[in-house]
DONURO-24956 format. One record per residue (C-alpha): x, y, z; chain. Coordinates in steps of 0.2 Angstrom, whole numbers, plus 2048, in hexadecimal, padded with zeros to 3 digits. Layout:
# DONURO-24956
{{X,Y,Z},A} ...
//
This chain:
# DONURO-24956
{{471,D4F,2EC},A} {{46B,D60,2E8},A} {{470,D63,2FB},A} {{481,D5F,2F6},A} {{481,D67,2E6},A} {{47D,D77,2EF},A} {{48B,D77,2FD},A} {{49B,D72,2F1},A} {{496,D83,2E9},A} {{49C,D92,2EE},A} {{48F,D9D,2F3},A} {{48F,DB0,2FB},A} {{484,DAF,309},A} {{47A,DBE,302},A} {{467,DBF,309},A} {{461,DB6,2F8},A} {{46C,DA8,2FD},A} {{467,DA6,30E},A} {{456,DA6,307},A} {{459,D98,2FA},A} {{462,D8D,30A},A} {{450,D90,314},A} {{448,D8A,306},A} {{451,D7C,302},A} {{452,D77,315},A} {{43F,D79,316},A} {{43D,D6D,305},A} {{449,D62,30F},A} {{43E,D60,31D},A} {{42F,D60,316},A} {{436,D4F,30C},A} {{43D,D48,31D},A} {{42C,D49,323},A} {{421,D42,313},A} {{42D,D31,317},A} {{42C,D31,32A},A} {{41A,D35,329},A} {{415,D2A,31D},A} {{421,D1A,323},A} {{417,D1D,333},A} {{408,D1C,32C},A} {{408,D0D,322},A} {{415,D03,32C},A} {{411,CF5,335},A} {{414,CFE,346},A} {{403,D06,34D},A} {{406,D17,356},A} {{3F8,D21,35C},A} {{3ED,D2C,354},A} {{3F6,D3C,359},A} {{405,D38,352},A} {{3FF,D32,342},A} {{3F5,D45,343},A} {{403,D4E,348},A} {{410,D47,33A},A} {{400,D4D,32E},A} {{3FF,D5D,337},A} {{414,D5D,334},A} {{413,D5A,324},A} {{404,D65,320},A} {{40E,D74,327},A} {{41F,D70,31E},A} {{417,D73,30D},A} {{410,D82,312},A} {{422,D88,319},A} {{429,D80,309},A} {{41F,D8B,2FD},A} {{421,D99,309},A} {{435,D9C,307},A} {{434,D97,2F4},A} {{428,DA4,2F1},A} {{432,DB0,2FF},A} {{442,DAA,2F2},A} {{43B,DAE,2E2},A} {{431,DC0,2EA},A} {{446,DC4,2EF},A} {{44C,DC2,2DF},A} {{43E,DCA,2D5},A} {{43E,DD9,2E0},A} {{452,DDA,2E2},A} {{450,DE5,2F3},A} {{44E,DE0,303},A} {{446,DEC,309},A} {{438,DEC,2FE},A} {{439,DD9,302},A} {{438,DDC,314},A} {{42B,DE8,310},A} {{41E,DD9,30A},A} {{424,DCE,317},A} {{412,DCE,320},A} {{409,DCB,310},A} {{417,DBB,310},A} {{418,DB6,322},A} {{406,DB8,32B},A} {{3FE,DAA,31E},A} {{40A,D9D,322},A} {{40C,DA2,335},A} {{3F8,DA2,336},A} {{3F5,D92,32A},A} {{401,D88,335},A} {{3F6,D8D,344},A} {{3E5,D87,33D},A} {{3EF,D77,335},A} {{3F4,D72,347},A} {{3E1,D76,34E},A} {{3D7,D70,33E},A} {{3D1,D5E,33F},A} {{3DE,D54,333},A} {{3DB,D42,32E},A} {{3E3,D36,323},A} {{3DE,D26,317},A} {{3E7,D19,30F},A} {{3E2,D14,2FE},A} {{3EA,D03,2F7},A} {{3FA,D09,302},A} {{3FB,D1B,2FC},A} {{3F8,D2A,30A},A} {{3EC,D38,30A},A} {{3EA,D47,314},A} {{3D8,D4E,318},A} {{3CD,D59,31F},A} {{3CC,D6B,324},A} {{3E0,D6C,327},A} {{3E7,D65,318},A} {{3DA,D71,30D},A} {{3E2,D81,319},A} {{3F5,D7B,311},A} {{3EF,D78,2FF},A} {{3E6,D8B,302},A} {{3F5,D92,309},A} {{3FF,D8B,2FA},A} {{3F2,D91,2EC},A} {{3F5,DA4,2F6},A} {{408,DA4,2F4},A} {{407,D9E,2E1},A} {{3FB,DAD,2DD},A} {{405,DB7,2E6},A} {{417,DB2,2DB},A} {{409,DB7,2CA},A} {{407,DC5,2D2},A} {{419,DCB,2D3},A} {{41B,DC0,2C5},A} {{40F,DD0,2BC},A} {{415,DDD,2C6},A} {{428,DDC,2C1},A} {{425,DD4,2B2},A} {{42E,DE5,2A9},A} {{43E,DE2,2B6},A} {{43E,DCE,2B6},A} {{44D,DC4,2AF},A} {{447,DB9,2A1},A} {{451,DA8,2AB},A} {{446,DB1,2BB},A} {{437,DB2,2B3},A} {{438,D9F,2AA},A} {{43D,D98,2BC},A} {{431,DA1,2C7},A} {{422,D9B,2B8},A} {{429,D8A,2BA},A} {{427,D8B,2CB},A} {{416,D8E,2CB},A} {{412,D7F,2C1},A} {{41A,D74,2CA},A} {{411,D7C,2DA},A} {{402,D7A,2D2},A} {{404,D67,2CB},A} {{406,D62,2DC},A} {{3F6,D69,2E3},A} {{3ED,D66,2D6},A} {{3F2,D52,2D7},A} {{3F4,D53,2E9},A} {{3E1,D5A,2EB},A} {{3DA,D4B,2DE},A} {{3E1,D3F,2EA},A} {{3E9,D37,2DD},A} {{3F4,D28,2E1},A} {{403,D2F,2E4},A} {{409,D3E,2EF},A} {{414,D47,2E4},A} {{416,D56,2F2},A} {{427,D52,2F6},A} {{42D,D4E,2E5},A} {{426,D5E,2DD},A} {{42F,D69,2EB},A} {{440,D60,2E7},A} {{43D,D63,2D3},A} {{439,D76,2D7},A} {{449,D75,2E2},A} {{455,D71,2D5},A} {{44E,D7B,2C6},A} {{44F,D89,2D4},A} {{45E,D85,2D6},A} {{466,D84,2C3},A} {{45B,D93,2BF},A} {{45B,D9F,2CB},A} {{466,D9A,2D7},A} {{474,D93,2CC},A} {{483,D98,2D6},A} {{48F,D96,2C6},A} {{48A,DA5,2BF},A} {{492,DAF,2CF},A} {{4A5,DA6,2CC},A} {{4B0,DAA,2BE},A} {{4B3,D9B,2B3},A} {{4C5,D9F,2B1},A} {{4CC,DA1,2C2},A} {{4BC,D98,2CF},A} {{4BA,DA6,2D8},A} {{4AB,DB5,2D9},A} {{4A9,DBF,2CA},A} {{4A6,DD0,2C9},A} {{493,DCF,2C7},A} {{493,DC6,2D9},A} {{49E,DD5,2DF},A} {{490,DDF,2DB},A} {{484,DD4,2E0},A} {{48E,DD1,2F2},A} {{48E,DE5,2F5},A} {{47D,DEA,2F3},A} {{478,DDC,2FE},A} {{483,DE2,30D},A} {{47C,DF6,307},A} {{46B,DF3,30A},A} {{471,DE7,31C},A} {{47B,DF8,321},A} {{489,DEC,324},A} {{49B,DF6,322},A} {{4AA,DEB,31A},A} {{4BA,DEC,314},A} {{4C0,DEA,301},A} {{4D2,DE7,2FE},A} {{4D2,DEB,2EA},A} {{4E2,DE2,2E2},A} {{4E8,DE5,2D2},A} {{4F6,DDB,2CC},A} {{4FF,DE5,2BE},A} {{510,DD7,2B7},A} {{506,DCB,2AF},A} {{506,DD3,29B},A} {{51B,DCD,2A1},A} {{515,DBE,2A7},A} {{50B,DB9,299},A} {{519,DBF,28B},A} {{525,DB6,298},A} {{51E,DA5,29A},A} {{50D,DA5,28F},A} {{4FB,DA9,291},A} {{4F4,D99,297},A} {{502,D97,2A4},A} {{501,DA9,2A9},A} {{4EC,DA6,2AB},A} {{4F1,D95,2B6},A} {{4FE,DA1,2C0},A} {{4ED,DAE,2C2},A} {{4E3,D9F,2C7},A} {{4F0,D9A,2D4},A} {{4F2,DAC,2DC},A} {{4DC,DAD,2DD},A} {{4DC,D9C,2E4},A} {{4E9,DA1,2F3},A} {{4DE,DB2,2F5},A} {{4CE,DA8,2F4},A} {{4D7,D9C,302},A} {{4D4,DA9,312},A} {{4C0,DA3,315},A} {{4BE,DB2,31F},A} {{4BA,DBD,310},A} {{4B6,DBB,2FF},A} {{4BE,DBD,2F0},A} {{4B7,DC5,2DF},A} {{4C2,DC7,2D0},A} {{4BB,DD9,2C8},A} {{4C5,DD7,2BA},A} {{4D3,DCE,2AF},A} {{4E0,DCF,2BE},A} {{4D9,DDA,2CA},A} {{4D1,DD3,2DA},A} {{4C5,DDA,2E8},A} {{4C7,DCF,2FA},A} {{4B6,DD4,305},A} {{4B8,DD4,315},A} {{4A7,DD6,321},A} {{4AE,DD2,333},A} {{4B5,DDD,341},A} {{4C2,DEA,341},A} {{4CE,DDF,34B},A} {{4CB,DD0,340},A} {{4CD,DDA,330},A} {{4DE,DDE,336},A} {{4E3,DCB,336},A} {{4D9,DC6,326},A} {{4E5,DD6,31C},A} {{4F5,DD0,322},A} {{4F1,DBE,31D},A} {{4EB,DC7,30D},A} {{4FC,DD1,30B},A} {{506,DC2,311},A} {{4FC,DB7,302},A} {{501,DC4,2F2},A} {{512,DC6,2F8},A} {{517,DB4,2F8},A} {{51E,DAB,2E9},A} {{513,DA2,2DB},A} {{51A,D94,2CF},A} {{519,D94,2BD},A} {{522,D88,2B2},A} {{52D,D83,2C2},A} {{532,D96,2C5},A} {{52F,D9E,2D3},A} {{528,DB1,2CF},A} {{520,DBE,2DC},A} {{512,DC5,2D3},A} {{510,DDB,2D4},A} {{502,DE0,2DC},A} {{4F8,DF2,2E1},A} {{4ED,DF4,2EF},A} {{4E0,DFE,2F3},A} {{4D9,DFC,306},A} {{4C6,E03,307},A} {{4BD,E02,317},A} {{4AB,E01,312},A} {{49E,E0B,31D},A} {{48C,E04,31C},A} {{483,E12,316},A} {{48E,E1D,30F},A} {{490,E16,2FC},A} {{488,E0C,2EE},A} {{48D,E01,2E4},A} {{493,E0A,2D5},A} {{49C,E16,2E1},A} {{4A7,E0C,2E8},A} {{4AB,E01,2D5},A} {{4AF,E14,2CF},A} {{4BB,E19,2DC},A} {{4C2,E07,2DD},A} {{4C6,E09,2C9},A} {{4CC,E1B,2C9},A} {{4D8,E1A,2DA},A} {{4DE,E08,2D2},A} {{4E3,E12,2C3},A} {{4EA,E1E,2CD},A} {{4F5,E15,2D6},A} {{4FC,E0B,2C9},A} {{501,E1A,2BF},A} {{50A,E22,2CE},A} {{513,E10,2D2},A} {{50E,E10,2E3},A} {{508,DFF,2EA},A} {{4FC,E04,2F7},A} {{4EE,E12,2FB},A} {{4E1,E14,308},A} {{4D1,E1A,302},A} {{4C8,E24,30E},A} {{4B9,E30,30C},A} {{4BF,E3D,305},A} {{4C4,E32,2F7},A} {{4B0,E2E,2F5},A} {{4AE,E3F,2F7},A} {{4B8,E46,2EA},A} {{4B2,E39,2DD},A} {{49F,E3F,2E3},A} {{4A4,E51,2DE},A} {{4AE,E4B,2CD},A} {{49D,E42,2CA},A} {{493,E53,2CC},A} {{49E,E5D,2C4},A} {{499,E51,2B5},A} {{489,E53,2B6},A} {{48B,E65,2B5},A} {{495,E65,2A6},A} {{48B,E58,29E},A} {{47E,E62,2A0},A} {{486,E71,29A},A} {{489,E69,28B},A} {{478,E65,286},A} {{472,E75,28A},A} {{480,E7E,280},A} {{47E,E8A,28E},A} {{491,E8C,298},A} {{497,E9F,29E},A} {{4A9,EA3,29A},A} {{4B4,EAE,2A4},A} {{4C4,EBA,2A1},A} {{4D3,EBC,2AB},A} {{4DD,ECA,2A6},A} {{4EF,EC8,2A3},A} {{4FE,ED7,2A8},A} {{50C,EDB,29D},A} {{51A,EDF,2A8},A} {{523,EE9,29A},A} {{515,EF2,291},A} {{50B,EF4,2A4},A} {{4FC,EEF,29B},A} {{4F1,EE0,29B},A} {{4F1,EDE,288},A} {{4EB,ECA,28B},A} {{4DE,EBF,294},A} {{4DC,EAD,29A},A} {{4CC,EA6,295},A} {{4C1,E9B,2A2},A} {{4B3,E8E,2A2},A} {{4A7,E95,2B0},A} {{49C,E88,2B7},A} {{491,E88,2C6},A} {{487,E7B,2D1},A} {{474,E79,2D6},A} {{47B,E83,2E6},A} {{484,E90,2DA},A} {{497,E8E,2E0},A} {{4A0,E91,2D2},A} {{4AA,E7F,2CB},A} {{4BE,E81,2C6},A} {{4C1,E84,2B4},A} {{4CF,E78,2BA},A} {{4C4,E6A,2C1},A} {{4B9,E6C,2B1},A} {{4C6,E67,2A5},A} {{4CD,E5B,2AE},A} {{4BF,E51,2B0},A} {{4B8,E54,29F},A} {{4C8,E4D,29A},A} {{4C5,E3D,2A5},A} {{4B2,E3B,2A0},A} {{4B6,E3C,28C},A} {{4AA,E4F,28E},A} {{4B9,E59,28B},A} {{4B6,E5A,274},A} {{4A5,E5E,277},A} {{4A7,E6A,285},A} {{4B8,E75,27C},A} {{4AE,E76,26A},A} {{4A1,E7E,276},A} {{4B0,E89,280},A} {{4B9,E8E,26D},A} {{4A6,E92,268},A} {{4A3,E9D,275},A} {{4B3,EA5,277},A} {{4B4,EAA,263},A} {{4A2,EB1,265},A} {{4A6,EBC,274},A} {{4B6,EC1,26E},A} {{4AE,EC7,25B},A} {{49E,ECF,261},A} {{4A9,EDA,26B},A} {{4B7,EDF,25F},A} {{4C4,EDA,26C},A} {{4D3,ED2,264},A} {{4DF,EDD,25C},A} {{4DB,EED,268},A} {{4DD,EEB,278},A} {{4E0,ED8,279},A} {{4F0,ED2,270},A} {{4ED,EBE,276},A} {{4DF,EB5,27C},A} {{4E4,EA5,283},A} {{4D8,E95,284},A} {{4DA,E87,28F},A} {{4DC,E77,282},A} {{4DE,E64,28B},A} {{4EA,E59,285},A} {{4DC,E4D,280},A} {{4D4,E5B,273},A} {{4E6,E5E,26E},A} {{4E9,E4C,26A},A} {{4D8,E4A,260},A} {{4D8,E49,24C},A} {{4D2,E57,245},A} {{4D3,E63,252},A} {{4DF,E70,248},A} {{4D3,E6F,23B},A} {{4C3,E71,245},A} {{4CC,E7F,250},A} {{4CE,E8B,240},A} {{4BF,E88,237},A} {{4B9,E90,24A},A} {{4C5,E9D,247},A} {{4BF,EA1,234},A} {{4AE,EA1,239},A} {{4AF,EAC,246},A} {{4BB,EB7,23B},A} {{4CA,EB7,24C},A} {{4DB,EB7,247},A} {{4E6,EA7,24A},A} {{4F2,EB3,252},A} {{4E8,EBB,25D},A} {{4E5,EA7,265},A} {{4F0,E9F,272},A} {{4ED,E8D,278},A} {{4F2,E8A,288},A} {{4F5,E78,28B},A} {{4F3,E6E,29B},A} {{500,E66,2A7},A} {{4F9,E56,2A3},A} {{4F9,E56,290},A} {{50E,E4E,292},A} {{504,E3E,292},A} {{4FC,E40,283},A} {{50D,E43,279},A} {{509,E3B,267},A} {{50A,E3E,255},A} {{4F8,E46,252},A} {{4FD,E52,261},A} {{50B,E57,259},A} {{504,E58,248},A} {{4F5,E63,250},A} {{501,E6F,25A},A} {{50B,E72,249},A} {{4FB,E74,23F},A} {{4F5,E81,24B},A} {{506,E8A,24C},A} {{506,E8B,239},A} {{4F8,E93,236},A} {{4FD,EA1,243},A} {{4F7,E9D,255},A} {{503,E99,263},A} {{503,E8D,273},A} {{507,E8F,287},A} {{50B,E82,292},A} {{501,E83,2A3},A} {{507,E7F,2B6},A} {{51A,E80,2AE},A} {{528,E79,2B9},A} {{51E,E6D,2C3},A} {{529,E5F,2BE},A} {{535,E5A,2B3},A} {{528,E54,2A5},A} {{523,E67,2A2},A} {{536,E6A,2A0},A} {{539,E5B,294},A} {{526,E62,28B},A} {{52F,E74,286},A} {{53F,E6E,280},A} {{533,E62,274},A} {{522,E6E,272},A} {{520,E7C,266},A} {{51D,E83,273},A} {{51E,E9A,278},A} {{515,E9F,289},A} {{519,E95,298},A} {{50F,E96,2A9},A} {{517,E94,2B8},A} {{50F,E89,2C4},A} {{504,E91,2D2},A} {{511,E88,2DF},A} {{51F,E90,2D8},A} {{518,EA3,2D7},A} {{513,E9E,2EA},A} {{523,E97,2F1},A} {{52D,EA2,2FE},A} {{538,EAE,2F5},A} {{542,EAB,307},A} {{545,E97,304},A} {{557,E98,2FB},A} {{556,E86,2F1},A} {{542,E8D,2EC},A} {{549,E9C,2E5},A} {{557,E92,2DC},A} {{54B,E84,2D4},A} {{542,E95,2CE},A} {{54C,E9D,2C6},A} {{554,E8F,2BB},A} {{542,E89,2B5},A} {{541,E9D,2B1},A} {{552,E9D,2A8},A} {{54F,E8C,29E},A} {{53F,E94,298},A} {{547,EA6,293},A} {{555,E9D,28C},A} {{548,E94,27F},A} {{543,EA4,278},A} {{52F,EA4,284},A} {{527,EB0,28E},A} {{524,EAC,29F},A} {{510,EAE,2A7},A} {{50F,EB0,2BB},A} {{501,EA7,2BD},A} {{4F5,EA9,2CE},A} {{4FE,EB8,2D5},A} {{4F4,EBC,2E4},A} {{4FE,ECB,2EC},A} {{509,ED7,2EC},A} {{518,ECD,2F6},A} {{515,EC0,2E5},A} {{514,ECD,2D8},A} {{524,ED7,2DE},A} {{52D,EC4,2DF},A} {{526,EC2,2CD},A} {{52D,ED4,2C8},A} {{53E,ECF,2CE},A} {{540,EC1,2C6},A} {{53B,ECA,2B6},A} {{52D,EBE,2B0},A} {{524,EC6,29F},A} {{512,EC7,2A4},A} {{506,EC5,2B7},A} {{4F6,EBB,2B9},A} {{4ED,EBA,2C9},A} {{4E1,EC1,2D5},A} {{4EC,ED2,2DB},A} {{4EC,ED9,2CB},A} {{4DC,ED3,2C3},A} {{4CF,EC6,2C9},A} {{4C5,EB9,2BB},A} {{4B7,EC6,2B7},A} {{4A8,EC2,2AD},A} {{4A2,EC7,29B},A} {{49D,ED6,29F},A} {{4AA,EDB,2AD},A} {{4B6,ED7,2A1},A} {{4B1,EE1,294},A} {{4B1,EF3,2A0},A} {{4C0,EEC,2A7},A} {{4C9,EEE,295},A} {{4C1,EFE,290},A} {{4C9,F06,29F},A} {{4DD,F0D,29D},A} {{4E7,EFD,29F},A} {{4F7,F04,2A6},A} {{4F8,F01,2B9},A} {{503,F10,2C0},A} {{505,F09,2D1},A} {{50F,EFA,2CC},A} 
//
């Protein structure tokens, strides 16, 4: 019955699995053997003595075996990693492998007691030893991992060992019944409901693997350095579908489209979350081809609901797995993040490659770094001067987030942001920016000098947080800086963020005296929607923009109207990443009001920046 139980279950094949099945097997046989051995014995039909000694000798040996692969079973799922596991096999293996050998070359004998069987002599003490060692040796992980133990782990491998230790204990008193056999089916199925319990790796809702299983499933192929393929699909319609036809129906439709993806047996299926869905496939290349285009074939074809017929929307992302190269929580983060991705940009399919792990590898450090920034309260901050092309002076700077790797290369101020933006980092990281920059700026005296603006990179997130007027001029009062001397230069991305509290924030600020840029200007038609609507007085051209030939006719048109639109509006216009002459003079013909980049002045430390200032800051050549 448990036999039964066990194969109508989906299971996932992992290496703990395969273990439970030997075990199982093992307590199978050992039971086929009890009955054929002891049917021999007291049946009427007299075989010789070497058979009667070998079914003894067979049965001796299966409970050794038996015991063997339950404790092998319990030592995998209290140390988790194979490795390790395969580490103790000797201390596991060489017992049973050497008990069996003295159990077929001890002398064995056998009585019958008022029709009940016992096994004697030299032998049958060798298997009750060899069971004794492998219940010592379950206490003895039982101690060691005690710290790292599941409480359902723990309470099944104690119950374990009580059974194990009943049966001996009887077994060994000769008592008038063998309860071997029965105490290896009871240890079975509370294994089984206990640790084993399949149930917990499906998803009540839909029947298929949950996510916990995914996880589970991964790592297990990680540490067998077996490659796959992962076919992430996210299917985006059904908040319609539900408003459309209701919840429950839209969850049945759900349940219909994993059932027909949990159909193709050749991989499996784990739903990750409420309707996104990863298909694992572990074959060859050739075959993964076939298993994707029944895949496709499967989300493209129609689903019924309430007698309609409806195509469901889906996303895919395709990632060839390589054995080595990843972990688990790499590959759930770059799943989420390109998922997100590509639902935002409405494509329906991407291929993730390595460079997509690498980027995320490098997103992840550059988090570290600013996290640990953060807690240190120690960040550099640099200055890029800015030209006036009417006064010939640089009578502004940009200031920029400087911050470097354990190898020293120096991180984007770009890269910084953004990713502080997506990690949440980016409050704590500008109070530190604004705190930095307000202390520089009044130690040295420099606003209202030589400096008539400073401008300060500000994300759309900070932007769009309560409080941040407020929190931005009690900075400024502390510090004793002028509003008017501050310009906040706000991100291409912040268009997304377009909400009352930005608003209210951006209007608060301008009232109280400071001004605001737009960054990476003309790089689509949001950042021209962004300053008809924004209070908005510098615009920054986008770097592609100041780099685009001067010879390409349509360029030059496109240019010039995002150029015109913005003079039109009444703001000045900053060349941003002007890197030579041939860009500078481009600039200066199309009269833009002020010149940022590497040919006129590079990003210079604190204390560059400062004899940079206090020289004469007319440029004659140009």
């Amino acid at each position: 019955m448990l036999i039964i139980i066990v194969l109508s279950k989906r299971m996932l094949r992992s290496f703990s699995d395969k273990m439970f099945m030997l075990m199982l097997a093992a307590m199978f046989l050992s039971i086929v053997i009890d009955m054929i051995s002891t049917i021999a014995i007291t049946g009427d039909t007299v075989y010789s003595q070497n058979v009667y000694e070998m079914g003894c000798r067979m049965y001796l040996s299966s409970l050794a075996v038996s015991i063997c692969l339950a404790f092998l079973y319990i030592e995998v799922d209290i140390i988790g990693e194979k490795r390790k596991v395969y580490r103790l096999f000797p201390l596991c293996i060489l017992p049973t492998y050497y008990g069996i050998c003295f159990i077929f070359l001890a002398p064995v004998r056998y009585r019958l007691v008022e029709g009940n069987l016992f096994f004697e002599d030299t032998a049958s003490w060798i298997a009750y030893g060899i069971c004794v060692y492998y219940i010592l040796m379950i206490l003895f992980l039982m101690y060691y991992k005690k710290s790292g133990m599941r409480s359902e782990l723990r309470k099944s491998a104690r119950m374990a060992v009580v059974l194990f230790l009943l049966m001996i204990i009887m077994e060994v008193m000769n008592l008038f019944v063998r309860v071997a056999s029965l105490s290896f089916s009871l240890i079975a199925v509370y294994i089984y409901m206990n640790m084993k319990n399949a149930v917990e790796h499906i998803d009540k809702s839909t029947g298929i693997f949950n996510q916990d299983a995914f996880e589970y499933y991964l790592k297990d192929l990680v540490e067998d350095e077996k490659s796959a393929y992962v076919l992430y699909i996210g299917f985006d319609d059904f908040k319609t579908i539900n408003t459309t036809f209701g919840f429950e129906n839209g969850r049945e439709l759900f349940k219909n489209v994993a059932a027909s993806l949990s159909s193709v047996y050749e991989g499996k299926v784990f739903l990750i979350d409420a309707y996104e869905i990863a298909c694992v496939f572990t074959g060859g290349e050739n075959e993964y081809k076939n298993y994707r285009s029944i895949i496709r074939y499967k989300i493209r074809e129609d689903f019924t609901v309430l007698d309609a017929h409806i195509k469901v929307p889906s996303y895919v992302l395709e990632i060839p797995v390589q054995a080595k190269h990843y972990d688990y929580a790499e590959l759930f983060s770059v799943m989420k993040k390109y998922m997100e991705e590509l639902v935002d940009s409405g494509q329906s399919y991407m291929l993730i490659e390595e460079e997509h792990f690498s980027q995320l590898r490098r997103q992840n450090h550059v988090r570290h770094v600013i996290e640990q920034a953060i807690s240190e309260g120690n960040i550099q901050m640099c200055y890029q001067p800015i030209y006036n092309m009417k006064t010939g002076t640089f009578d502004s700077a940009e200031a920029l987030i400087r911050l470097h790797d354990e190898n020293g290369q120096v991180i984007p101020s770009s890269m910084v942001i953004s990713i502080a933006d997506d990690t949440g980092l980016v409050l704590q990281l500008g109070e530190l920016i604004f705190k930095k920059i307000f202390s520089f700026v009044r130690e040295h005296n420099l606003l209202g000098t030589y400096l008539e603006k400073m401008h300060i990179n500000l994300s759309g997130v900070q932007c769009a947080s309560e409080g941040m007027a407020a929190e931005l001029l009690a900075g400024m009062e502390e510090y004793q800086i002028a509003p008017a001397y501050i310009d906040l230069e706000i991100r291409e991305r912040a268009e997304q963020l377009k909400d009352a509290v930005m608003m209210k924030n951006m209007e608060s600020v301008i009232g109280f005296g400071s001004t605001f840029s737009l960054d990476d200007y003309g790089k689509g038609y949001a950042n021209l929607e962004s300053i008809m609507e924004w209070p908005i007085r510098h615009v920054k051209l986008d770097r592609d923009l100041v780099h685009m030939d001067a010879e390409n006719e349509k360029a030059e048109h496109a240019l010039f109207f995002v150029l015109k639109m913005a003079k039109q509006l009444g703001m000045k216009v900053v060349a941003k990443g002007v890197e030579n002459e041939t860009e500078y003079l481009h600039m200066k013909k199309l009269n833009v009001d002020y010149i940022q980049g590497f040919y006129l002045a590079r990003v210079l430390d604190e204390k560059d920046f400062l004899d940079f200032i206090e020289k004469p800051l007319i440029i004659n050549k140009l």
